[in-house]
C-alpha positions in Angstrom: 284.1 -177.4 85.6 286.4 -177.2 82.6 285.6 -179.2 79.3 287.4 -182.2 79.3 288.9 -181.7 76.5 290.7 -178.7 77.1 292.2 -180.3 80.5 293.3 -182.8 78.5 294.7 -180.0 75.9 296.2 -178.8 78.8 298.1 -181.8 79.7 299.3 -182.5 76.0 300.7 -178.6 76.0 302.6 -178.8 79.1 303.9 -182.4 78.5 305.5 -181.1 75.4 306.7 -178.1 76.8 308.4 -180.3 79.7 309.9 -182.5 77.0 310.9 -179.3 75.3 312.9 -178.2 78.3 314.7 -181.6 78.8 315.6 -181.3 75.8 317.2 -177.8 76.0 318.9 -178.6 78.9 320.3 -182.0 77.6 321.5 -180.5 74.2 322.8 -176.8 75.7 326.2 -178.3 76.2 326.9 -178.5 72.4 327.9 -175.1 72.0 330.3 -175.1 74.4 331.9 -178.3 73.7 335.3 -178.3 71.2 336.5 -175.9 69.1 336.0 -176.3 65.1 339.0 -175.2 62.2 338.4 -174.6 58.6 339.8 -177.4 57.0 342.2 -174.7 54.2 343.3 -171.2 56.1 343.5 -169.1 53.6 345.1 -165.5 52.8 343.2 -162.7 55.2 342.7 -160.9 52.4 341.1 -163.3 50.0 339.7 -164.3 53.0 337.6 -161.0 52.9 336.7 -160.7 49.8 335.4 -164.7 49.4 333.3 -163.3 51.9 331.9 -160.6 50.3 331.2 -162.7 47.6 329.2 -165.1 49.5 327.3 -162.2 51.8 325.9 -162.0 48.2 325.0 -165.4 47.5 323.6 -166.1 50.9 321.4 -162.4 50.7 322.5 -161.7 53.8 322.0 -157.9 53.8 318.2 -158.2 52.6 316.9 -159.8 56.1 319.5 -158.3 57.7 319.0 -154.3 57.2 316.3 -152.3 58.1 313.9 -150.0 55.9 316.6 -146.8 55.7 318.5 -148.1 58.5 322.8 -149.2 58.2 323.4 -152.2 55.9 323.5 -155.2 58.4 322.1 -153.5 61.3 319.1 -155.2 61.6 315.9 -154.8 63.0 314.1 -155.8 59.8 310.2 -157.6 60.6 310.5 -160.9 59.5 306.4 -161.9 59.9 305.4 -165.2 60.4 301.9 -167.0 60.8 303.3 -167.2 64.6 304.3 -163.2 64.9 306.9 -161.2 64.2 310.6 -162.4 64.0 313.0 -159.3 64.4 316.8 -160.1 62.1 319.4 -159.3 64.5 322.9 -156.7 64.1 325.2 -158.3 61.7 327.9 -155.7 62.4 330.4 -155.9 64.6 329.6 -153.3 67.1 330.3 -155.1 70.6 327.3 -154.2 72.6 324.3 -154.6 69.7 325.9 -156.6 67.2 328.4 -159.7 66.8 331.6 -157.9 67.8 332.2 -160.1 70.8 331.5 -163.1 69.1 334.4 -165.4 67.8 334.4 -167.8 64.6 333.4 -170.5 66.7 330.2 -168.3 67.8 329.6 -167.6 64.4 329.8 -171.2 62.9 327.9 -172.2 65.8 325.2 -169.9 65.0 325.3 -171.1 60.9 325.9 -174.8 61.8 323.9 -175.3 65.0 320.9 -172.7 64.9 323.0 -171.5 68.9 323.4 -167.6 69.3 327.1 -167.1 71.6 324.9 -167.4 74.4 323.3 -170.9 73.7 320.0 -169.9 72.8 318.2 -171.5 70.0 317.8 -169.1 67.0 314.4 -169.3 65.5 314.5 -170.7 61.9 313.6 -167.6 60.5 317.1 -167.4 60.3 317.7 -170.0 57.5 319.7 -172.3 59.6 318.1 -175.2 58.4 320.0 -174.4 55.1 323.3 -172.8 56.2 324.3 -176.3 58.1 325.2 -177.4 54.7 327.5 -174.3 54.6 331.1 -175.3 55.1 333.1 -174.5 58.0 336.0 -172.4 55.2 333.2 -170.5 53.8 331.4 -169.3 57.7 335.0 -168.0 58.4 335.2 -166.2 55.6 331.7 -164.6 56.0 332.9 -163.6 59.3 335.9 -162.2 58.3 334.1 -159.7 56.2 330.9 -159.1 58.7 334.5 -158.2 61.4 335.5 -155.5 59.0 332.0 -154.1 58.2 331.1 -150.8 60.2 330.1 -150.9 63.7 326.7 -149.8 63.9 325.5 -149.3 67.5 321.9 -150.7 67.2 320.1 -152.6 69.4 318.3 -155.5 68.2 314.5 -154.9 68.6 312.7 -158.2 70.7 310.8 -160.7 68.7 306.9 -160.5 69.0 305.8 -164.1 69.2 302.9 -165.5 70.4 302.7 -167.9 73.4 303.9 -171.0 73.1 306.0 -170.1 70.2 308.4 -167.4 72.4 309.6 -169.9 74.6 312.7 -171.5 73.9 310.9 -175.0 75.4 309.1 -175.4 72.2 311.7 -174.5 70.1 313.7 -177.5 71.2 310.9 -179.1 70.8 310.4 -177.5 66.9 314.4 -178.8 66.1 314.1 -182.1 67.8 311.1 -182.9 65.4 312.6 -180.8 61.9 316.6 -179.8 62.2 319.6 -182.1 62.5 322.9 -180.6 61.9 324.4 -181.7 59.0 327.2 -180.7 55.9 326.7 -180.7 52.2 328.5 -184.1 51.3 329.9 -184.4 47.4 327.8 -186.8 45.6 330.9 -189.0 43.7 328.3 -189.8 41.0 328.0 -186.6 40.0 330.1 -184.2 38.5 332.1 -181.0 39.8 329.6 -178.2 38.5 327.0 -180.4 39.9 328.1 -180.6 43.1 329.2 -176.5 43.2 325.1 -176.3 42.2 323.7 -178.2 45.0 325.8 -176.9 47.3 324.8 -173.1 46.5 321.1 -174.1 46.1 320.7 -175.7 49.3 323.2 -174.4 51.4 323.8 -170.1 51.0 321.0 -169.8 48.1 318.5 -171.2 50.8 316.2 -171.7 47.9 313.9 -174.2 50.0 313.2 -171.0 52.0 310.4 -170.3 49.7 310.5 -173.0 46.9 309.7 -175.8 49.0 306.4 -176.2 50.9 305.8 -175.8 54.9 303.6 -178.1 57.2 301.4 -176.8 60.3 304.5 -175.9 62.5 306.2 -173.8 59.7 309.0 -176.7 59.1 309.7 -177.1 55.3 309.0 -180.7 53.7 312.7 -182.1 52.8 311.2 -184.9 51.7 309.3 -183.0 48.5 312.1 -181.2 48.1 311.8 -177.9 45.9 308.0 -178.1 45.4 307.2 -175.0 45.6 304.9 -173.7 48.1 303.1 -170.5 49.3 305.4 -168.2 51.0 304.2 -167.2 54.5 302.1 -164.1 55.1 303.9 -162.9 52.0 301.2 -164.5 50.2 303.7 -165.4 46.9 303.5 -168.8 46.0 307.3 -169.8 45.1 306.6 -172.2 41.8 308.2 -175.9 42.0 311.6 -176.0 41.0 311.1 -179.9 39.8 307.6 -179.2 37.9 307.5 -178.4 33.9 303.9 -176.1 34.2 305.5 -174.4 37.2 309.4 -173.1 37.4 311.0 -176.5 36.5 314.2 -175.6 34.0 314.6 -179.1 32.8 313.9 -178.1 28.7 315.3 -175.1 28.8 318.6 -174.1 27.2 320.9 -173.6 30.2 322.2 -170.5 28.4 318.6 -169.0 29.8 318.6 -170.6 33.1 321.3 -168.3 33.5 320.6 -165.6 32.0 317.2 -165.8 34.3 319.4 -165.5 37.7 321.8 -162.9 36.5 319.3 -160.4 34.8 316.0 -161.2 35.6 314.8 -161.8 32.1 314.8 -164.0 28.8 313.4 -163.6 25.7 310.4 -165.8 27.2 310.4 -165.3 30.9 311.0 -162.8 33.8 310.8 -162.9 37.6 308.8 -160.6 39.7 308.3 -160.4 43.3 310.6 -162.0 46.0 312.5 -164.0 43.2 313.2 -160.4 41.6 314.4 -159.3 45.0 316.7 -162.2 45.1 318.1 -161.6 41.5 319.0 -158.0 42.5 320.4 -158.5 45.6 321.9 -161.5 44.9 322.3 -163.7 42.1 323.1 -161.1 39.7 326.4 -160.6 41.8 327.4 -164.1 41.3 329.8 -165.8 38.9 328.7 -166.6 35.5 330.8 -170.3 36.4 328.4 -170.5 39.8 325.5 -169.6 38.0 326.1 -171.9 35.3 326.7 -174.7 38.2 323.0 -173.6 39.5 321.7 -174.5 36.9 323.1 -177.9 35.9 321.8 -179.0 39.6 318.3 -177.0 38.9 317.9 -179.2 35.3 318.9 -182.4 37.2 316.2 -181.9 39.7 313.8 -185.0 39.2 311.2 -184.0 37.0 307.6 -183.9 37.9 305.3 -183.1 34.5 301.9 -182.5 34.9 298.9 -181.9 32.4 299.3 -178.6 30.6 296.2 -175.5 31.6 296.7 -174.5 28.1 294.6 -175.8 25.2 295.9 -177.1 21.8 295.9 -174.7 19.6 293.2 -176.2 17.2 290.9 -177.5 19.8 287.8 -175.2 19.7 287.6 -172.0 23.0 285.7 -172.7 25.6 282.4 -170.1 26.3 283.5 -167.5 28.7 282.2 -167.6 31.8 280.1 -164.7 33.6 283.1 -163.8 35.6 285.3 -163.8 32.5 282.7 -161.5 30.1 282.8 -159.2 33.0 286.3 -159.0 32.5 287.3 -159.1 29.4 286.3 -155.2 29.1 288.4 -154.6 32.1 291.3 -156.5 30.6 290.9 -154.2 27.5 290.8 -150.9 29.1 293.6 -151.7 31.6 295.9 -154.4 30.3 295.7 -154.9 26.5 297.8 -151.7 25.7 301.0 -153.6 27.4 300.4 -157.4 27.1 298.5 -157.4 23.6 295.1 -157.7 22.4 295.5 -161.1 22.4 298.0 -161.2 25.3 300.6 -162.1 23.1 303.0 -159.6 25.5 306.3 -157.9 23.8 309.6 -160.0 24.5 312.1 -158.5 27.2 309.0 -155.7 27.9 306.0 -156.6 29.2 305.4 -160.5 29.5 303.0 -162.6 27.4 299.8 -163.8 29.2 298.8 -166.7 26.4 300.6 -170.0 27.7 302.3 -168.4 30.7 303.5 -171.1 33.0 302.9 -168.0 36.1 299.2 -167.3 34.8 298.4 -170.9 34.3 299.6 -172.2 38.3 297.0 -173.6 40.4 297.3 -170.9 43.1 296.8 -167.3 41.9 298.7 -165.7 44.6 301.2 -163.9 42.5 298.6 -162.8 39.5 297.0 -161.0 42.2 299.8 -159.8 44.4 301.1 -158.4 41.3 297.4 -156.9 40.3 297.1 -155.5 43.4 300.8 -153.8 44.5 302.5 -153.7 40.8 305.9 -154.2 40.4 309.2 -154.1 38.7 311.7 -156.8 37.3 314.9 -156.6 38.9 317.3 -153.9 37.7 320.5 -155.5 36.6 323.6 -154.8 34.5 322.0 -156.8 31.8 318.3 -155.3 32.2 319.3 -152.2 33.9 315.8 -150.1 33.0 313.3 -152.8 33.4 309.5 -152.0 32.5 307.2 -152.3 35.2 303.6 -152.7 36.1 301.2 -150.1 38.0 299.2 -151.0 41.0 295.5 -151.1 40.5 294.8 -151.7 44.7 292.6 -148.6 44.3 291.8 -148.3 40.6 289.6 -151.5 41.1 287.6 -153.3 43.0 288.2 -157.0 44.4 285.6 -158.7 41.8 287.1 -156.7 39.5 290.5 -157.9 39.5 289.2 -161.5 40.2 286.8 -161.0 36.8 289.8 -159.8 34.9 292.1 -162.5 36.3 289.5 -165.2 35.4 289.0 -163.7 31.8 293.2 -163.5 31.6 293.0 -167.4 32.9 290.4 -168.5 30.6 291.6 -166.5 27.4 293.3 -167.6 23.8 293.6 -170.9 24.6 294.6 -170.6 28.6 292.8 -172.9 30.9 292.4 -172.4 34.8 290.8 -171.8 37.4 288.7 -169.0 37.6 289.9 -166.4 40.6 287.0 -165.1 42.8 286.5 -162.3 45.4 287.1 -164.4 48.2 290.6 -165.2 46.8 291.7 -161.8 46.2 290.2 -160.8 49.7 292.1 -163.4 51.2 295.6 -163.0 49.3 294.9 -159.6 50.3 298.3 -158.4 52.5 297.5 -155.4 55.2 298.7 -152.4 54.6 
């Protein structure tokens, strides 16, 4: 006989699932129902080219196109702690892509999370943000995806594990975390303001990966831009809102937006998916947009926390065994870019004494970045950035954990040592 316990299991799984399917069926009718206008037509032409413009502020192309394949053809591996979630074909080809669909199918697909056919989209596709896009702007995007080439390419299926492939308990997934909504103008606030939050948390998607995830992959709304640890990416995307992490509120706005449009300041730089972002998107963007960014980003209601970094007259801490060990590895393989006494060179090679990204709780990016290397973002204002070599095979896990801890614990720095264990397990496979 079965454990009780999984009977019962059982019953809980296939209640939900049930639930899940009354659901469907007693929400598929939305997508039929009415027909939606853009509240200003505007000019075909401009039209186009406001699309174009916010293809690029929504990233479109990046999910949406394939290692060497057509832009906007799809096919890209989206992975997920449930599997794989395959982007679809953007173009408007009429057997692979979107070239049947109409601007109704299209704003349902933004505003809903429904394909043309009904089915639910799985929030991989950022629909949970684009619901705040306006019904003007989805036209206009789909103006410009209508005169994109047709690329005949069909869309590769998704690779999900059981539950998560059904569409029952993805009804049941938007039941419990999505409601359609719109990005309504907060009156108290100004214009610029407004044009901010609008681009942050509609197109920008920047709760994608700045704001954390529970158990069934659903971002927290209610904690906002907290930051939180990108899935199977293994990044941790810094709190927006928190001064030791990404917060912006001190900051000269002239270097918030010089941040998103190059990649760099004279006392920070982006690296990993935020550096993909600035290249493929925010660089692209108008200096007035950027600008409204980041009045909403300085607004955001600041969280401080205690500082991991010493006062500069209080007295260094002994090193700890981890830390000797690397502090001879740091020497041989870092010191000769960061400094001696990792004091960095501006607009080069980043300072590791009082780094805000050195300093965060979780050392995800320190060793993503130890591990794979990287480059800033290439940009009309940084257009030949320096980058950083990847040591996966010049050293061992300890290693890099004993020369992170020594980089953590160093001239004046304090924070958690990094051991094995987390560099084995912020691994990615190859």
């Amino acid at each position: 006989m079965k454990p009780v316990w999984r009977v019962a299991l059982g019953a809980v799984v296939l209640a939900a699932l049930a639930g899940g399917w009354v659901a469907y069926a007693n929400l598929r009718g939305d997508w039929q129902a009415g027909t939606f206008a853009a509240d200003k037509p505007m000019d075909a032409a401009r039209q186009i080219e406001r699309g174009a413009y916010l293809a690029r502020a929504g990233n479109c192309m990046a999910c949406h196109t394939a290692a060497g394949q057509p832009a906007g053809s799809g096919g890209l591996a989206l992975e997920t702690p449930f599997g794989n979630v395959y982007s679809s074909n953007l173009t408007p080809d009429r057997t692979t892509g979107i070239g049947t669909w109409s601007r109704d199918d299209f704003w349902r697909a933004m505003h809903n999370g429904r394909s043309r056919d009904g089915r639910l989209l799985y929030p991989a596709f950022p629909y949970t943000s684009y619901t705040q896009v306006s019904r003007e702007d989805s036209d206009a995007l789909y103006a410009w995806l209508m005169q994109q080439p047709a690329v005949a390419r069909s869309n590769r299926p998704h690779e999900l594990r059981w539950p998560y492939n059904t569409q029952a308990a993805l009804a049941v997934w938007r039941a419990l975390f999505f409601t359609p909504g719109s990005y309504r103008t907060d009156a108290a606030k100004a214009a610029d303001w407004n044009r901010g939050a609008y681009l942050v948390r509609g197109l920008g998607h920047c709760a994608a990966c700045h704001a954390p995830r529970n158990a069934f992959g659903a971002t927290d709304g209610e904690r906002g831009l907290a930051g939180g640890l990108i899935p199977v990416q293994n990044w941790y995307a810094p709190s927006l809102a928190l001064d030791t992490e990404a917060g912006v509120a001190g900051w000269d706005r002239a270097h918030v937006i010089e941040l998103l449009k190059t990649g760099v300041t004279d006392h920070a730089s982006v690296s990993g998916p935020m550096a993909e972002a600035v290249v493929r998107s925010t660089q692209f963007l108008t200096d007035a947009d950027l600008a409204a960014m980041a009045t909403y980003l300085q607004d955001l209601p600041e969280r401080r926390a205690a500082p991991a970094v010493a006062d500069a007259d209080r007295p260094a801490q002994p090193l700890t065994a981890s830390a000797q060990r690397g502090q001879p590895l740091y020497d041989k393989h870092c010191a000769a870019c960061h400094g001696e006494q990792g004091q960095g060179v501006p607009r080069a090679y980043p300072a590791l004494a009082g780094n805000r990204a050195v300093l965060l709780d979780s050392p995800a990016n320190l060793v993503q970045m130890v591990l794979h290397g990287g480059f800033g973002p290439a940009t009309a204002g940084n257009p030949r950035p320096f980058g950083m070599p990847p040591y996966a095979l010049a050293l061992t896990e300890r290693e890099i954990a004993d020369t992170l801890t020594y980089v953590r614990a160093a001239w004046g720095n304090r924070a958690a040592p990094v051991t094995e264990v987390d560099v084995n397990r912020l691994r990615r496979p190859d």
